[in-house]
C-alpha positions in Angstrom: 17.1 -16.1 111.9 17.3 -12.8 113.7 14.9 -10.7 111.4 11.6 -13.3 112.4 12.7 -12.3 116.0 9.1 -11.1 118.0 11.9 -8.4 119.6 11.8 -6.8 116.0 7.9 -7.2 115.5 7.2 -5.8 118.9 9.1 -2.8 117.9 7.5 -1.9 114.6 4.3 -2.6 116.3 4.6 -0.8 119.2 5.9 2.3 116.9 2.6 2.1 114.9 0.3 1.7 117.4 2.0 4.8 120.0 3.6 7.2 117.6 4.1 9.4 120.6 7.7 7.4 121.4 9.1 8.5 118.1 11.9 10.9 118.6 12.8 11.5 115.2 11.5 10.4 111.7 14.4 10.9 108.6 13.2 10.1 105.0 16.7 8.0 103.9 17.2 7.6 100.2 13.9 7.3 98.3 13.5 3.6 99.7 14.2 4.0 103.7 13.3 5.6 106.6 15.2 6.1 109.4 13.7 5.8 113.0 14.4 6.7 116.8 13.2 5.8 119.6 14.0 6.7 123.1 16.2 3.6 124.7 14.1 3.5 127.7 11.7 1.2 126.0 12.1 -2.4 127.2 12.9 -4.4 124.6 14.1 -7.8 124.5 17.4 -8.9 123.7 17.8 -5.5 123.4 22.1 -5.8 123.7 21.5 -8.2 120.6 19.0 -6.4 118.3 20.4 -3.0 119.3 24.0 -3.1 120.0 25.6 0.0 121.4 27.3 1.8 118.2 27.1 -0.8 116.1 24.5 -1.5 113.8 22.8 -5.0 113.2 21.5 -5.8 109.8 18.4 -8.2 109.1 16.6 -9.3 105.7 13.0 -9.6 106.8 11.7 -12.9 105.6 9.5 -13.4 103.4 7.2 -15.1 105.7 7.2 -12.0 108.2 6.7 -9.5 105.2 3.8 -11.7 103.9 2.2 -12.0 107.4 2.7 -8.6 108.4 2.2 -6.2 105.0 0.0 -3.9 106.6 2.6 -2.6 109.4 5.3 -2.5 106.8 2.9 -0.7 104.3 2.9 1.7 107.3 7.0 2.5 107.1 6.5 2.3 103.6 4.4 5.0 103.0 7.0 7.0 104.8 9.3 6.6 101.8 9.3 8.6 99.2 9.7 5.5 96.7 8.2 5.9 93.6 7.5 2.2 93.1 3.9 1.0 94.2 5.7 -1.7 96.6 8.1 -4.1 97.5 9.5 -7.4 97.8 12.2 -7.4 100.2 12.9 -5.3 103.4 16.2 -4.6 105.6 15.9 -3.9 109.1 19.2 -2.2 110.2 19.0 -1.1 114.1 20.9 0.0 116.9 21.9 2.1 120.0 22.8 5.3 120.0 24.1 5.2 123.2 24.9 8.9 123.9 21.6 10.6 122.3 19.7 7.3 124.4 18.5 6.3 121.5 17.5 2.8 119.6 18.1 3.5 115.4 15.6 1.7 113.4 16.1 1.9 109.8 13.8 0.1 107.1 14.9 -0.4 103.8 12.0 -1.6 101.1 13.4 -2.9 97.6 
Protein backbone atom coordinates (compact mmCIF):
# COMPACT_ATOMS: atom_id res chain seq x y z
CA UNK A 1 0.00 0.00 0.00
CA UNK A 2 1.15 3.48 -1.03
CA UNK A 3 0.94 5.26 2.49
CA UNK A 4 3.90 2.66 4.03
CA UNK A 5 5.86 3.94 0.99
CA UNK A 6 9.70 5.15 2.49
CA UNK A 7 9.04 8.03 -0.48
CA UNK A 8 6.29 9.42 2.10
CA UNK A 9 8.48 8.79 5.30
CA UNK A 10 11.51 10.39 3.79
CA UNK A 11 9.39 13.45 3.21
CA UNK A 12 7.92 13.98 6.59
CA UNK A 13 11.29 13.30 7.87
CA UNK A 14 13.30 15.28 5.88
CA UNK A 15 10.54 18.30 6.66
CA UNK A 16 11.26 17.79 10.40
CA UNK A 17 14.69 17.53 10.52
CA UNK A 18 15.38 20.86 7.77
CA UNK A 19 12.51 23.09 8.31
CA UNK A 20 14.41 25.60 6.14
CA UNK A 21 12.69 23.80 2.80
CA UNK A 22 9.22 24.64 3.93
CA UNK A 23 7.72 27.24 1.73
CA UNK A 24 4.52 27.63 3.32
CA UNK A 25 2.83 26.23 6.47
CA UNK A 26 -1.50 26.57 6.36
CA UNK A 27 -3.35 25.49 9.53
CA UNK A 28 -6.42 23.51 7.41
CA UNK A 29 -9.51 22.77 9.45
CA UNK A 30 -8.82 22.20 13.12
CA UNK A 31 -7.39 18.66 12.28
CA UNK A 32 -4.83 19.36 9.11
CA UNK A 33 -2.11 21.14 8.06
CA UNK A 34 -1.26 21.87 4.79
CA UNK A 35 2.43 21.83 3.61
CA UNK A 36 4.80 23.00 0.62
CA UNK A 37 7.79 22.23 -0.35
CA UNK A 38 9.87 23.42 -3.14
CA UNK A 39 9.69 20.58 -6.13
CA UNK A 40 13.31 20.55 -6.46
CA UNK A 41 13.69 18.10 -3.76
CA UNK A 42 14.44 14.56 -5.11
CA UNK A 43 12.05 12.41 -4.17
CA UNK A 44 11.28 9.06 -5.30
CA UNK A 45 8.47 8.07 -7.30
CA UNK A 46 7.94 11.47 -7.14
CA UNK A 47 5.32 11.34 -10.63
CA UNK A 48 3.46 8.76 -8.30
CA UNK A 49 3.30 10.27 -4.82
CA UNK A 50 3.06 13.77 -6.26
CA UNK A 51 1.21 13.84 -9.39
CA UNK A 52 1.20 17.08 -11.33
CA UNK A 53 -2.40 18.76 -10.42
CA UNK A 54 -3.81 16.02 -9.03
CA UNK A 55 -3.84 15.01 -5.66
CA UNK A 56 -3.08 11.39 -4.22
CA UNK A 57 -4.70 10.33 -1.10
CA UNK A 58 -3.18 7.77 1.44
CA UNK A 59 -4.56 6.38 5.00
CA UNK A 60 -1.33 5.95 7.01
CA UNK A 61 -1.34 2.51 8.49
CA UNK A 62 -1.48 1.76 11.53
CA UNK A 63 1.78 0.22 11.64
CA UNK A 64 3.54 3.50 10.23
CA UNK A 65 1.54 5.69 12.75
CA UNK A 66 2.57 3.32 15.58
CA UNK A 67 6.28 3.21 14.53
CA UNK A 68 6.60 6.69 13.78
CA UNK A 69 4.31 8.84 16.55
CA UNK A 70 6.82 11.10 17.33
CA UNK A 71 7.24 12.70 13.73
CA UNK A 72 3.49 12.77 13.33
CA UNK A 73 3.13 14.27 16.95
CA UNK A 74 5.34 16.85 15.12
CA UNK A 75 2.52 17.77 12.26
CA UNK A 76 0.17 17.40 14.82
CA UNK A 77 1.04 19.93 17.06
CA UNK A 78 0.61 22.13 14.07
CA UNK A 79 -3.17 21.65 14.24
CA UNK A 80 -5.15 23.38 16.06
CA UNK A 81 -7.27 20.15 17.21
CA UNK A 82 -8.62 20.27 20.36
CA UNK A 83 -8.40 16.56 20.98
CA UNK A 84 -5.18 15.22 22.86
CA UNK A 85 -4.44 12.83 19.72
CA UNK A 86 -5.31 10.54 17.15
CA UNK A 87 -5.94 7.34 15.64
CA UNK A 88 -5.93 7.65 12.03
CA UNK A 89 -3.93 10.05 9.57
CA UNK A 90 -4.50 11.02 5.77
CA UNK A 91 -1.63 11.98 3.75
CA UNK A 92 -3.05 13.81 0.67
CA UNK A 93 0.00 15.22 -1.68
CA UNK A 94 0.84 16.54 -4.79
CA UNK A 95 2.41 18.96 -7.45
CA UNK A 96 1.78 22.22 -7.92
CA UNK A 97 3.34 22.35 -10.98
CA UNK A 98 3.25 26.18 -11.68
CA UNK A 99 4.14 27.53 -8.06
CA UNK A 100 7.04 24.32 -8.28
CA UNK A 101 5.68 23.14 -5.55
CA UNK A 102 5.06 19.46 -3.77
CA UNK A 103 1.42 19.88 -1.51
CA UNK A 104 1.59 17.86 1.57
CA UNK A 105 -1.39 17.80 3.56
CA UNK A 106 -1.92 15.68 6.91
CA UNK A 107 -5.07 15.05 8.18
CA UNK A 108 -5.26 13.52 12.08
CA UNK A 109 -8.71 12.00 13.13
Amino acid sequence: MASNSDALYYVLSKIYHHPEIVIATVPQYSNAVAITISDKLKISDSNFYFPDHKLMVNRLSPDFVAKNGDLLDYYFDMTDQDNPGYHDVWITTGHIERQHAFLIELSFE
